[in-house]
C-alpha positions as CSV (number, residue, x, y, z in Angstrom):
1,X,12.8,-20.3,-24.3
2,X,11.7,-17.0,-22.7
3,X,9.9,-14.1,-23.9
4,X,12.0,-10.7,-25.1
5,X,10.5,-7.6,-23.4
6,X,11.9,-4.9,-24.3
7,X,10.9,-0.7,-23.0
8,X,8.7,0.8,-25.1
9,X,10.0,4.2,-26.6
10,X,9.2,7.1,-24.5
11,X,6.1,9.2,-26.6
12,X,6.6,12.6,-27.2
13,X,4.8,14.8,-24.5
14,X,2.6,18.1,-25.3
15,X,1.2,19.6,-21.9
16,X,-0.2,22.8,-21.0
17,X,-3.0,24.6,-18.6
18,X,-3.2,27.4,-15.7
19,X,-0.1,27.7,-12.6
20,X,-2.6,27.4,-9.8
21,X,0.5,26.0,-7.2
22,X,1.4,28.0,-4.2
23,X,5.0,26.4,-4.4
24,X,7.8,27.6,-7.2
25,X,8.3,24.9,-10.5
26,X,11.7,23.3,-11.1
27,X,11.8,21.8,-14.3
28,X,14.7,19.5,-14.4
29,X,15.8,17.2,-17.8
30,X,17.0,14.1,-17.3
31,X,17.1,12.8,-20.4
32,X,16.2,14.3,-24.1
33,X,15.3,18.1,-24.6
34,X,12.3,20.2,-23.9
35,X,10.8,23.8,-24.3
36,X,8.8,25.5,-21.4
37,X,7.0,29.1,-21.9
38,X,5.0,30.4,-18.8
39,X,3.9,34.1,-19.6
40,X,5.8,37.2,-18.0
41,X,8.8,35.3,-18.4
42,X,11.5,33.8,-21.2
43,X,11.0,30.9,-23.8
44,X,13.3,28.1,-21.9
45,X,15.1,25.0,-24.3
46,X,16.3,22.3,-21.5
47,X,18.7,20.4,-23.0
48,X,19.7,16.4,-20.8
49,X,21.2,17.7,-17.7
50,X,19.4,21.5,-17.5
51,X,17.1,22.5,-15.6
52,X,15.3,26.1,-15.0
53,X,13.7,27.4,-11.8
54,X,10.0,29.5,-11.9
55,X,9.0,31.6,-9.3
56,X,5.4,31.1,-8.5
57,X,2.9,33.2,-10.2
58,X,-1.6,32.1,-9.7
59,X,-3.2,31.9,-13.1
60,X,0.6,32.3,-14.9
61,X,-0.1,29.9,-18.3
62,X,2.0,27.5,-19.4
63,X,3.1,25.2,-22.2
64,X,5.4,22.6,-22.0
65,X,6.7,20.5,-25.3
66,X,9.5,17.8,-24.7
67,X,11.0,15.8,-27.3
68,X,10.2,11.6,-27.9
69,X,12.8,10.0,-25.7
70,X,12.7,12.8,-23.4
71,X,12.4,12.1,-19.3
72,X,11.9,15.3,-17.3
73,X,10.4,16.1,-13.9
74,X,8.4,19.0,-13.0
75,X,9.4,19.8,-8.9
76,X,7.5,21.9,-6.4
77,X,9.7,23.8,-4.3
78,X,9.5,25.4,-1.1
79,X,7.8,28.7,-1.4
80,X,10.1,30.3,1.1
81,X,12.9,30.2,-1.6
82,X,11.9,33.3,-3.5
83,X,12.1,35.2,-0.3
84,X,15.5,33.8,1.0
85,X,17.4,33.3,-2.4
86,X,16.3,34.4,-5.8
87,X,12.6,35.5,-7.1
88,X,13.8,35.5,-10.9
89,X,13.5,33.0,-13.3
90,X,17.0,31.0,-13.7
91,X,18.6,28.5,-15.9
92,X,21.2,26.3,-14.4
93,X,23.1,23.1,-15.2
94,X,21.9,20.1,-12.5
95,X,25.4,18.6,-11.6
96,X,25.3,14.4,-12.1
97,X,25.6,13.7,-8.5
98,X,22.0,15.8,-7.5
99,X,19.9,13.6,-9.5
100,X,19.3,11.4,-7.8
101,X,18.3,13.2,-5.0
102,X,16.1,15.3,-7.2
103,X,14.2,12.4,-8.3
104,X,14.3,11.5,-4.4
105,X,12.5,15.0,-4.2
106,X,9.7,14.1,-6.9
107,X,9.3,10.8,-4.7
108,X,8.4,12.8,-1.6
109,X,6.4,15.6,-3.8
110,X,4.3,12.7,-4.9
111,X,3.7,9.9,-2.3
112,X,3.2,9.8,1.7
113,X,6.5,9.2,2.5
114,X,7.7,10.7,5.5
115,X,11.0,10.0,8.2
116,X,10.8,8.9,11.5
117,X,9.9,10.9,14.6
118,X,10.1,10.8,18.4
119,X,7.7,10.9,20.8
120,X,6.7,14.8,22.1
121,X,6.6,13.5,25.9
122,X,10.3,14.3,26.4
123,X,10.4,17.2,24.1
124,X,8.0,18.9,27.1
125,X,9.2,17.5,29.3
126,X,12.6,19.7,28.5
127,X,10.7,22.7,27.8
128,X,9.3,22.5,31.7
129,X,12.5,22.2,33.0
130,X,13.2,18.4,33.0
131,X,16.6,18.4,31.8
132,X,16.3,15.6,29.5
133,X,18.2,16.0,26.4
134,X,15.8,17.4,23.4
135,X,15.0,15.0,20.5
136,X,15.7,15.9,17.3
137,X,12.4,15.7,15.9
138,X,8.8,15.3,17.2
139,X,6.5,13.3,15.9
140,X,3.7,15.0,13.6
141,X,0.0,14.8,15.1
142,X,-2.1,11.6,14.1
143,X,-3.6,11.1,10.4
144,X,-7.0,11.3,9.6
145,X,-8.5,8.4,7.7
146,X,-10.9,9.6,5.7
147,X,-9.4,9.7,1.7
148,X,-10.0,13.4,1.3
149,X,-8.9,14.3,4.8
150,X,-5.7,12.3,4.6
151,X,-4.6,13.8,1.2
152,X,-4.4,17.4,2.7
153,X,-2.7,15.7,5.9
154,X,-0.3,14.0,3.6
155,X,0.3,17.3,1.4
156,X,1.0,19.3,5.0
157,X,3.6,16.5,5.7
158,X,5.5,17.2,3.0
159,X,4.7,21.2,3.1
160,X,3.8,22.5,6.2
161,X,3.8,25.8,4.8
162,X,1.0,25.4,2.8
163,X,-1.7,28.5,3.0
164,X,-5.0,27.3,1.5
165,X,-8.2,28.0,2.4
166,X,-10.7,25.2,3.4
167,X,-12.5,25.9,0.4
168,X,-9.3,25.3,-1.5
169,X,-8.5,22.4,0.0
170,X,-11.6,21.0,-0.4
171,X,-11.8,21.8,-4.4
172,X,-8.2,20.1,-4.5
173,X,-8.9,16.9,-3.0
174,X,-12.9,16.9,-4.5
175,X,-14.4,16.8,-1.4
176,X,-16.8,19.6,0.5
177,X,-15.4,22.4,3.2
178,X,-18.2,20.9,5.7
179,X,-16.7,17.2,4.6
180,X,-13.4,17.8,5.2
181,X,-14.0,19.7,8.6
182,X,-15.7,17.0,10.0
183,X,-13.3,14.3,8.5
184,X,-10.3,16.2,10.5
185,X,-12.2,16.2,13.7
186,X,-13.2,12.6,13.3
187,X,-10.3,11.2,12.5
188,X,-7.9,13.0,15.0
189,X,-9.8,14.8,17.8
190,X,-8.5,17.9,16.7
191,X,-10.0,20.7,14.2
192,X,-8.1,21.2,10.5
193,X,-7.0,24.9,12.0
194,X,-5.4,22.9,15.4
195,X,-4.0,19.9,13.1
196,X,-2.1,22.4,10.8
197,X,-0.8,24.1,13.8
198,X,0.5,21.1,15.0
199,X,2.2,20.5,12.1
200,X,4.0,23.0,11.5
201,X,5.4,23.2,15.5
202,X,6.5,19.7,15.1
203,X,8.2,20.6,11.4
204,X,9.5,24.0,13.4
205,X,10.8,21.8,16.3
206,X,13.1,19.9,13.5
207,X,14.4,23.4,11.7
208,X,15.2,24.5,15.3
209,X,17.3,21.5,15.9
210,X,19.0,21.6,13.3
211,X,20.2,25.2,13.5
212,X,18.2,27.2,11.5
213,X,17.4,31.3,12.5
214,X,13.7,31.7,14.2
215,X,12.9,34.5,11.8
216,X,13.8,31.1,8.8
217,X,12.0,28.6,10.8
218,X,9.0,31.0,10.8
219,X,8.8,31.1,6.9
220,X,9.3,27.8,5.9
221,X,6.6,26.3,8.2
222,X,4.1,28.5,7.3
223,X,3.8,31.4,9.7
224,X,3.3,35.5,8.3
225,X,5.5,36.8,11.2
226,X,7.8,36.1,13.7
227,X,5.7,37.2,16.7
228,X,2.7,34.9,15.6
229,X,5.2,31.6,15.4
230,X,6.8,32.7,18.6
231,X,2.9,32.9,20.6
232,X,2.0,29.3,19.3
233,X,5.2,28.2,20.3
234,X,5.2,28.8,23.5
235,X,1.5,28.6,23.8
236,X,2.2,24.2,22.8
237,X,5.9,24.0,24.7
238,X,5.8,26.6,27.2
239,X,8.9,28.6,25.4
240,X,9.7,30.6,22.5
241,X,11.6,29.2,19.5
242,X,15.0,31.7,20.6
243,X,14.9,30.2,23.9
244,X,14.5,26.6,22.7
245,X,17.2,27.0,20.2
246,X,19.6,27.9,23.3
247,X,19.1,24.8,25.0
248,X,19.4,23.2,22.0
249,X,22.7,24.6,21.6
250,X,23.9,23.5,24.9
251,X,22.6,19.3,24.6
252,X,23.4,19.1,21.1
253,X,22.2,16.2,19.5
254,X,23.9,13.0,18.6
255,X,21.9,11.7,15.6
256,X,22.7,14.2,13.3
257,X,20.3,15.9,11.4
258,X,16.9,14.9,10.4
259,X,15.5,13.9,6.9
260,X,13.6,17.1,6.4
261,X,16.3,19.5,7.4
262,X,18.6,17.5,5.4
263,X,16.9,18.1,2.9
264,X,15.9,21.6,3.1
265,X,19.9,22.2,3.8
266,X,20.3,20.3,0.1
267,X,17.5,22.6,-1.7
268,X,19.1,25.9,-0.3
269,X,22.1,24.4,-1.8
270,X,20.6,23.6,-5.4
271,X,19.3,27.3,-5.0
272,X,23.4,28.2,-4.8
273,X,24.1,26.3,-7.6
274,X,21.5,27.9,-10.1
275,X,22.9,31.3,-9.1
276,X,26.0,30.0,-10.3
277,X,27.3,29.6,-7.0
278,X,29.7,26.8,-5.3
279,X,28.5,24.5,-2.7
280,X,30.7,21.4,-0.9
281,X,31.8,18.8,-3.2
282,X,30.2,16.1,-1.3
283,X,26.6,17.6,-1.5
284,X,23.7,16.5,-1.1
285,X,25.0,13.6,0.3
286,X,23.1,10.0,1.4
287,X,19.9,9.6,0.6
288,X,18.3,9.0,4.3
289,X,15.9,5.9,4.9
290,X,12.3,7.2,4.8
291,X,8.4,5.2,5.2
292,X,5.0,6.0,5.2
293,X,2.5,5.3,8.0
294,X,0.3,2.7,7.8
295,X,-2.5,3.6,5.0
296,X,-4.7,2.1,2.9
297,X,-5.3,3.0,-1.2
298,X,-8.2,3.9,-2.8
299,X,-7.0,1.7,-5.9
300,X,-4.3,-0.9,-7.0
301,X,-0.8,1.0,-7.0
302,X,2.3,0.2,-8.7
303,X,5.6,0.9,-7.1
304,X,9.0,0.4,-8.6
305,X,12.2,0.5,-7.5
306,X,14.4,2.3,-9.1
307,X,17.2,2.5,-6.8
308,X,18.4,0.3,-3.4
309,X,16.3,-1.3,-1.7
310,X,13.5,-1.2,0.7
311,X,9.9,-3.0,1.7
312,X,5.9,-2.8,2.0
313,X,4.8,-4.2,5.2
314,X,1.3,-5.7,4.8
315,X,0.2,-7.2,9.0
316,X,2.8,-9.2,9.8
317,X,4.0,-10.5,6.6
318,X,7.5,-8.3,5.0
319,X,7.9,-8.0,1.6
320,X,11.2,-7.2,0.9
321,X,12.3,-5.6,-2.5
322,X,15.3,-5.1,-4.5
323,X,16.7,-2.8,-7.6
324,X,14.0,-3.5,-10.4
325,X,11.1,-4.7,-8.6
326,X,7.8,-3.5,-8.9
327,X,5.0,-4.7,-6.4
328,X,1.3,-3.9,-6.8
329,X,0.0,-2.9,-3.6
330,X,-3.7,-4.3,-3.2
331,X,-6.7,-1.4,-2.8
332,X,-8.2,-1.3,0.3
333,X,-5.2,-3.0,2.2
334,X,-3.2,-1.2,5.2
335,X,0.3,-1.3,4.5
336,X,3.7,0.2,5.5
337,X,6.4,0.9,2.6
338,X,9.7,1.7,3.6
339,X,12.9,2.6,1.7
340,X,16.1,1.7,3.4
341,X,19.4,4.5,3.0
342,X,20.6,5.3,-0.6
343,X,17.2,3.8,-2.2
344,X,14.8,5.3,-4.1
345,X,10.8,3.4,-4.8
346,X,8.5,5.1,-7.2
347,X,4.9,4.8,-8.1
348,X,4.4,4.4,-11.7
349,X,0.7,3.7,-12.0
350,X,-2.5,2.7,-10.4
351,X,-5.4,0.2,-11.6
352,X,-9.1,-0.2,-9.9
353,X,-10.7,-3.4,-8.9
354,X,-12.5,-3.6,-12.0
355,X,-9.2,-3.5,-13.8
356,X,-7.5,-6.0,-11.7
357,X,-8.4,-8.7,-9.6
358,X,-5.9,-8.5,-7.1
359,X,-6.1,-9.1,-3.4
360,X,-2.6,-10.0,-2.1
361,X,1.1,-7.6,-3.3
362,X,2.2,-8.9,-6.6
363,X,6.1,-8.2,-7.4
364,X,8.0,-8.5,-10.9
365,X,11.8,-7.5,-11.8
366,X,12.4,-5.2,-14.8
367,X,15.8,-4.8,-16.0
368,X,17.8,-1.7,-15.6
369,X,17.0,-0.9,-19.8
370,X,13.5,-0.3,-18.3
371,X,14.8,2.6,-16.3
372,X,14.1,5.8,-18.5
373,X,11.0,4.5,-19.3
374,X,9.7,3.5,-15.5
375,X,10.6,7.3,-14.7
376,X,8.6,8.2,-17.6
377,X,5.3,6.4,-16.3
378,X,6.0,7.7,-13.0
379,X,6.0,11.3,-14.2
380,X,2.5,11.1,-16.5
381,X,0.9,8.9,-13.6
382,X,1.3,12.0,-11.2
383,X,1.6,14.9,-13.0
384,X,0.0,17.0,-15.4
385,X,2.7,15.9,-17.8
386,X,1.2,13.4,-20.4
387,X,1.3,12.2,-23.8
388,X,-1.7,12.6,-26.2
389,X,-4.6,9.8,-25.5
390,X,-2.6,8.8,-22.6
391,X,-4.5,5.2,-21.0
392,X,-3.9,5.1,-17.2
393,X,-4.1,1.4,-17.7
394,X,-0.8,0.8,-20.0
395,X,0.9,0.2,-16.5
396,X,-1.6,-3.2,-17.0
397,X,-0.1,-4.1,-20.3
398,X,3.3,-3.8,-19.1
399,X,3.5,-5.3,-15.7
400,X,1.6,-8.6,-17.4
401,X,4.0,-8.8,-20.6
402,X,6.7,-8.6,-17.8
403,X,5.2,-11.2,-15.8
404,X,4.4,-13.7,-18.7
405,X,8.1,-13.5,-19.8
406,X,9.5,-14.2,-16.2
407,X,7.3,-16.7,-16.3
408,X,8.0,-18.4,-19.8
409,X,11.5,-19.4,-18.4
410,X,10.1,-22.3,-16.3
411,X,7.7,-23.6,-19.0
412,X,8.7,-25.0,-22.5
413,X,7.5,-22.5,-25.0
414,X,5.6,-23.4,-28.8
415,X,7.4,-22.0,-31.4
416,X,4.3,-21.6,-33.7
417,X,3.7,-18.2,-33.8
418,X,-0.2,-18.1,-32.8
419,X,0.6,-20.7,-30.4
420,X,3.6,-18.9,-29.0
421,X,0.9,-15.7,-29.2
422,X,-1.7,-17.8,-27.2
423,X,0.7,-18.9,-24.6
424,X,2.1,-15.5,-23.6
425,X,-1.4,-14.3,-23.4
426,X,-2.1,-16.8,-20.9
427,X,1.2,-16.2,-18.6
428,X,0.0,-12.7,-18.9
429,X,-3.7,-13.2,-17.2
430,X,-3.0,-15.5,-14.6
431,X,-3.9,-14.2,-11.9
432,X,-5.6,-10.7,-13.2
433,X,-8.8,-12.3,-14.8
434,X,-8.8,-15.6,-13.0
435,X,-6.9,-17.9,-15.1
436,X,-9.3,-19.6,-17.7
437,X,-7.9,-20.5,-21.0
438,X,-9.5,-19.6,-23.7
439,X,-10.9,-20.9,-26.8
440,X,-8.1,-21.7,-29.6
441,X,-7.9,-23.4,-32.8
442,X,-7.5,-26.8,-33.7
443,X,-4.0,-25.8,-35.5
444,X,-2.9,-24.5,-32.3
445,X,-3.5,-27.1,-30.3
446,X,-2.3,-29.2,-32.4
447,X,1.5,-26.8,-32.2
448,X,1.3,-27.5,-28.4
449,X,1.2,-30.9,-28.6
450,X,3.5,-31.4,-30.6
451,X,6.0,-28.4,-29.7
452,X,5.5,-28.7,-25.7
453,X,4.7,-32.7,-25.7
454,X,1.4,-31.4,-24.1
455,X,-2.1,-30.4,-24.9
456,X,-2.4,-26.8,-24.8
457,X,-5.2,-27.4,-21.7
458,X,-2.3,-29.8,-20.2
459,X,0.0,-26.9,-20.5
460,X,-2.2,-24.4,-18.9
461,X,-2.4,-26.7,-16.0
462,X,1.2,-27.0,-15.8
463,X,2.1,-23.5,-16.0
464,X,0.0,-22.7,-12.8
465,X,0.9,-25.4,-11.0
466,X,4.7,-24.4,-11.5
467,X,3.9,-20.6,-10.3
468,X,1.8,-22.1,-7.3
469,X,5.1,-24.0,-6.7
470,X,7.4,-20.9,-6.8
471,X,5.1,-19.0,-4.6
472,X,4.8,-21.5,-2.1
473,X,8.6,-21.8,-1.7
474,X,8.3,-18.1,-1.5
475,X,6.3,-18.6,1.8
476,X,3.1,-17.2,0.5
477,X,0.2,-19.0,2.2
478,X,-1.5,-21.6,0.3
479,X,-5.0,-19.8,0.1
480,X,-2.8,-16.6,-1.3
481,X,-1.7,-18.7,-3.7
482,X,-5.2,-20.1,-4.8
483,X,-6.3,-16.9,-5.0
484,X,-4.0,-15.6,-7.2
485,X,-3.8,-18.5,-9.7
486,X,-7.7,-18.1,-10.0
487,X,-9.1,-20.4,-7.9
488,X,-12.3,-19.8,-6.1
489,X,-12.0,-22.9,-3.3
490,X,-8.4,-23.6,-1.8
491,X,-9.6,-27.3,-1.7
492,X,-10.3,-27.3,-5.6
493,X,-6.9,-25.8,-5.5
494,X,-5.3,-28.3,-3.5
495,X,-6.4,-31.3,-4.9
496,X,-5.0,-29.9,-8.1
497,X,-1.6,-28.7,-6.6
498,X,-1.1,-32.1,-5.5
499,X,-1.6,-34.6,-8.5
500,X,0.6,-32.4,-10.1
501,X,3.5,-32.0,-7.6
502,X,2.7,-35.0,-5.3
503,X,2.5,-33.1,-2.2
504,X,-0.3,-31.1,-0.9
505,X,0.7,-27.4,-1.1
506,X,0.7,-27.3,2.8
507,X,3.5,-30.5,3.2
508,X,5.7,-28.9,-0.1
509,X,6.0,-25.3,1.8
510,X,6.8,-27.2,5.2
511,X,9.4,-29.3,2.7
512,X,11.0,-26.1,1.6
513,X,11.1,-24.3,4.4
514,X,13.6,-27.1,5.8
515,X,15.9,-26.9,3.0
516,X,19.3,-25.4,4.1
């Protein structure tokens, strides 16, 4: 008998506090209703399916109320818009097939996702007169590894048009102008001025590519005038923007266009639609297969996915996941996660080491009921947008109760209902707090025994040893495993594994891996 988990309901949410964004807010309901005021403009009601787009405005207040049940996500968008479309205020219905990629867009707002580049060699190599056929992107400059550092990196990634100070930047990721100065230089060899600049000539290399005006690229990668992005332009590939869009023109290029452009092309056409425009029937289109670099996190994160499928990379081991699965990525580890095309992975919380013992990725499958409620978490773990006496450590509670259920099918559950209690309590800390069982009544003991044929310790026993089992035939390595089920010596661990099963945990994997 296994355990029932079901979502809990999604809390009503009361949020407010000062517009201190450079970028424009797109508020966009998914599910549920809510009500937005932001002085110098109009009350909004969102009903499921509405959104409303807010041009940026410093110190503009704001208050935000949705409804219990409700799952909507605040956007940043590109600050370029207001110039190029519309700087009023708009309400506008989101059409069912851009969801997705909206919640596609919070993904990228919110994590260090990024697409695939190409090396710059042959992109100069054109530019002096090579001939080789330009790429159609250029790889960004290396990442610095500091934690502060690397957040403003990351942020300029997604938005290379980003215009804060140092002393901004510095405030925004908690760390000190002379810090995160030094941090650049450190970590990359160049200066935060050069690093920027190089960041927005690779993003303008892309725009360029893909067809878009000089006096456009200019904007959206962060330059105040035309003549300033044409100098460092040249100045890094020894010609202007104009002329490198001409040769693109004549070796147009085969792989279509790039993530970010892709993108961009899709935002300019949700900018259409809230005017009440038309755009093409088949917009926005496929979803394109994005990663990260490799990285390290200050804390345990949680990652979910929510749509297709994809993978987190950790040395040499792959660990692939599917629709539903959520993995915690260990602290402290470097890792690669990737999302293949059409696939969508969210983070929906983060733990510290004091809060879980973790040390190697930890994976669980939710059911698709869970969805509305995954998205929720996602939202209030990186956003301003949270319940009253939100706990960042719910994420905890519901990743265990999960992995307690999924593992109650493999184990013969009491039916007593302190036993049953004390059971599920158990499932739920292996692993996390190292396993031990703890005290229990005679009565219950005495419900295992005679519900489960074995003693309650017996039990405990036999539950890890079935989980060691399943992770082994997963190809985990055996001292993984020991770690994970709690033990401190892989020998204790061992010994253990195999009066149980038989087979030392070593001879079962090299059994299973020669199944057909």
């Amino acid at each position: 008998m296994g355990v029932d988990v079901r979502p809990p309901s999604i809390p009503r949410v009361r949020s407010s506090g000062s517009w201190d964004q450079p970028e424009h807010l797109l508020l966009w309901v998914r599910t549920g209703s809510a009500f937005l005021r932001m002085e110098d403009s109009p009350e909004y009601r969102l009903a499921a399916g509405e959104g409303v787009w807010i041009p940026a405005n410093p110190g503009n207040h704001w208050t935000l109320v949705t409804e219990p049940g409700t799952v909507a996500f605040p956007l940043l968008t590109h600050p370029g818009l207001a110039a190029e479309n519309t700087a009023e205020p708009r309400q506008f219905v989101v059409p069912d097939g851009w969801q997705d990629w909206l919640i596609q867009h919070f993904n990228l707002m919110v994590t260090p996702l990024t697409g695939h580049g190409y090396s710059q060699d042959a992109l100069v190599g054109l530019l002096r007169g090579s001939g080789r056929r330009p790429p159609d992107t250029v790889d960004p400059p290396a990442m610095p590894r500091a934690d502060g550092a690397r957040k403003v990196a990351e942020e300029l990634l997604r938005n290379p048009a980003l215009d804060l100070t140092i002393d901004q930047w510095a405030a925004r990721v908690l760390s000190s102008p002379r810090t995160l100065l030094r941090d650049f230089r450190a970590g990359t060899g160049l200066t935060f001025e050069q690093w920027r600049l190089r960041r927005r000539l690779s993003a303008a290399v892309e725009f360029l590519a893909d067809g878009f005006g000089v006096d456009q690229v200019a904007v959206r990668v962060g330059f105040t005038s035309r003549s300033g992005f044409t100098r460092a332009f040249k100045q890094q590939f020894g010609s202007t923007p104009y002329e490198f869009s001409r040769t693109l023109s004549a070796h147009p290029a085969a792989g279509g266009h790039s993530r970010r452009t892709t993108a961009v092309r899709q935002a300019d056409d949700l900018v259409t639609l809230m005017r009440g425009g038309r755009v093409a029937p088949d917009t926005p289109g496929w979803l394109p297969a994005t990663r990260t670099i490799s990285h390290a996190n200050d804390s345990h994160v949680l990652c979910w996915a929510y749509r297709g499928s994809g993978y987190l990379g950790v040395g040499e081991r792959r660990y692939e996941w599917g629709r539903g699965v959520a993995t915690w990525i260990p602290a402290g580890v470097e890792h690669v996660t990737g999302v293949h095309q059409d696939s969508i992975s969210l983070p929906i919380g983060d733990a510290d080491a004091g809060a879980l013992r973790l040390t190697e990725p930890l994976q669980v499958q939710f059911s698709p009921d869970w969805d509305d409620y995954l998205l929720f978490c996602s939202i209030i773990a990186r956003t301003p947008m949270r319940p009253d006496g939100y706990d960042p450590g719910h994420v905890l509670d519901l990743f265990a109760d999960q992995v307690a259920a999924q593992r109650a099918l493999s184990l013969p559950m009491p039916t007593d209902s302190r036993a049953r209690e004390t059971a599920i309590d158990y499932l739920r800390r292996i692993g996390t707090s190292g396993g031990s069982g703890p005290d229990v009544p005679a009565a219950v003991h005495r419900a295992f025994r005679e519900q489960t044929g074995m003693s309650f310790s017996r039990w405990c026993y036999a539950a890890r040893m079935r989980i060691a089992r399943d992770m082994l035939a997963g190809f985990v390595k055996p001292s993984a495993v020991a770690r994970r089920l709690g033990y401190a010596h892989l020998p204790t661990f061992s010994s253990a594994f195999t009066r149980f099963h038989g087979l030392s945990p070593r001879d079962y994997q090299e059994r299973e891996t020669r199944r057909p």
